[in-house]
C-alpha positions in Angstrom: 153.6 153.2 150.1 153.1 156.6 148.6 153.8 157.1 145.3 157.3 157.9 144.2 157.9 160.2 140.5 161.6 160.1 141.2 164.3 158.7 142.5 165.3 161.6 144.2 162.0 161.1 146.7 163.5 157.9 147.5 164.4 157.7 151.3 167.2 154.7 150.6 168.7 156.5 147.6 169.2 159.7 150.0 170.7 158.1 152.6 172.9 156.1 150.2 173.8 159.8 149.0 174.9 160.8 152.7 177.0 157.8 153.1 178.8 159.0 150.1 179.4 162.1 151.2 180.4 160.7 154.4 183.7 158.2 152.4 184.2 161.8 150.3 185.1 163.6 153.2 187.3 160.8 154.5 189.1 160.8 151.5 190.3 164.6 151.4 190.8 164.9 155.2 192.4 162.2 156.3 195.7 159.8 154.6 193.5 158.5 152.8 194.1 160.6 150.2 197.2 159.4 149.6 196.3 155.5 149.1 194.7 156.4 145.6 193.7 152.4 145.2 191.8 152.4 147.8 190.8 156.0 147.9 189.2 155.2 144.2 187.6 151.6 145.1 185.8 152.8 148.5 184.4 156.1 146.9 183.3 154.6 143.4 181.6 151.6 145.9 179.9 153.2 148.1 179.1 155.8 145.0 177.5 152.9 142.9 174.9 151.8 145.9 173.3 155.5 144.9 173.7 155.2 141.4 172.2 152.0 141.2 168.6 152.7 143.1 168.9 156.1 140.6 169.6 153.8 137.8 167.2 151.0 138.2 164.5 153.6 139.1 164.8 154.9 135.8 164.5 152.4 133.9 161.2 152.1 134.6 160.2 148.7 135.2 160.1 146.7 138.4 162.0 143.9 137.3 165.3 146.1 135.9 164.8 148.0 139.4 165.1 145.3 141.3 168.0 143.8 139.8 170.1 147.0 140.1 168.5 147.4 143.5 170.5 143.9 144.1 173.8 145.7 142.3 173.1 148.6 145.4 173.2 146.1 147.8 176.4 144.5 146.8 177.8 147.7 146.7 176.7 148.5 150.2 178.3 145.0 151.0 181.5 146.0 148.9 181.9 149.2 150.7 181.3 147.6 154.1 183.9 145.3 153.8 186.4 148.3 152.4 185.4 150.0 155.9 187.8 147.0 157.6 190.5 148.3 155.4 190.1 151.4 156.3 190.2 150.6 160.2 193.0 148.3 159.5 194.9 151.1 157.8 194.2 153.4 160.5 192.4 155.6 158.2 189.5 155.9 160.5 188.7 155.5 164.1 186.8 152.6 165.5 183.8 155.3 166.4 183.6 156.3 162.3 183.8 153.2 161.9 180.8 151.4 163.6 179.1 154.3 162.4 179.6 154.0 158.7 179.4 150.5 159.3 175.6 151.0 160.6 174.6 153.3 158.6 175.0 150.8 155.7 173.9 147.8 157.7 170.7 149.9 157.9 170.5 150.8 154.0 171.1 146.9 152.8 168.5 146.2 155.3 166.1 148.9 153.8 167.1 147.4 149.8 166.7 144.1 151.1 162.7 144.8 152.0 162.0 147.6 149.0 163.2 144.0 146.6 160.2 141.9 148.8 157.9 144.5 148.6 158.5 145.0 144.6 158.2 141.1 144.5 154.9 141.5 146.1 153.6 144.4 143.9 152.0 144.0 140.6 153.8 147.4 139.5 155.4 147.1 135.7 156.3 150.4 135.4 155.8 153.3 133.1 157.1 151.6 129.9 154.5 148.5 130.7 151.5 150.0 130.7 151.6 150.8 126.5 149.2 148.7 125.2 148.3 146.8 128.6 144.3 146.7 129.5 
C-alpha cells in the first residue's frame, strides 16, 4: 500500500464523498425535502462515514483511526438501513435504491479490510514516532 499524506488520497473516503453527494441530491430533488427528520438523519449519516475516515486520519495514530474507521462503518450501516425508509416512503425508486445500497455495501466492505490491514501494520503514526528508536 502506497503511502497516503492525506485523507483526501484516500480511495474509501472519496467514495464515501460521492455517496454523499448522491443522498444531497435526493434531498433537494425529490419529496424528500419536505420530510426534514429524515431529510437531516440520512444526509448527516451518510455525511459522518466521510467525516469519520477524515477525522480518524487526522488524528494521526492507527489506533484513533481505526476506531473512527469503525464510527464510518456504522454510519454506512446507519445510512443503509435509512435507504429502506426511503424506498418505503417512495422517496426513491427500487433502481436508486440497489444502487445506493451497493455502493455502501462496497465501502463497509473496503473499511472492514483497511481496519485488518491497520491491525496487521506496525504503523503508530506521526505523533508516535517522537522519542521512539
Amino acid at each position: 500500500m502506497a503511502t497516503i499524506e492525506r485523507f483526501e488520497d484516500l480511495e474509501i473516503w472519496k467514495e464515501a464523498r460521492i455517496v454523499s453527494n448522491k443522498i444531497f441530491v435526493i434531498s433537494v430533488e425529490s419529496e424528500l425535502k419536505n420530510d426534514f427528520g429524515l431529510k437531516n438523519q440520512i444526509k448527516n449519516s451518510s455525511g459522518s462515514i466521510m467525516d469519520n475516515i477524515a477525522e480518524g486520519f487526522e488524528r494521526g495514530g492507527n489506533l484513533e483511526f481505526r476506531q473512527f474507521l469503525s464510527f464510518a462503518k456504522g454510519s454506512a450501516g446507519e445510512t443503509r438501513s435509512q435507504l429502506y425508509r426511503l424506498l418505503d416512503s417512495n422517496y426513491i425508486k427500487k433502481e436508486k435504491f440497489e444502487e445506493l445500497k451497493s455502493d455502501l455495501e462496497k465501502i463497509s466492505g473496503k473499511i472492514t479490510n483497511f481496519i485488518k490491514y491497520l491491525n496487521n501494520n506496525d504503523f503508530k503514526g506521526n505523533k508516535f514516532k517522537e522519542g521512539q528508536p
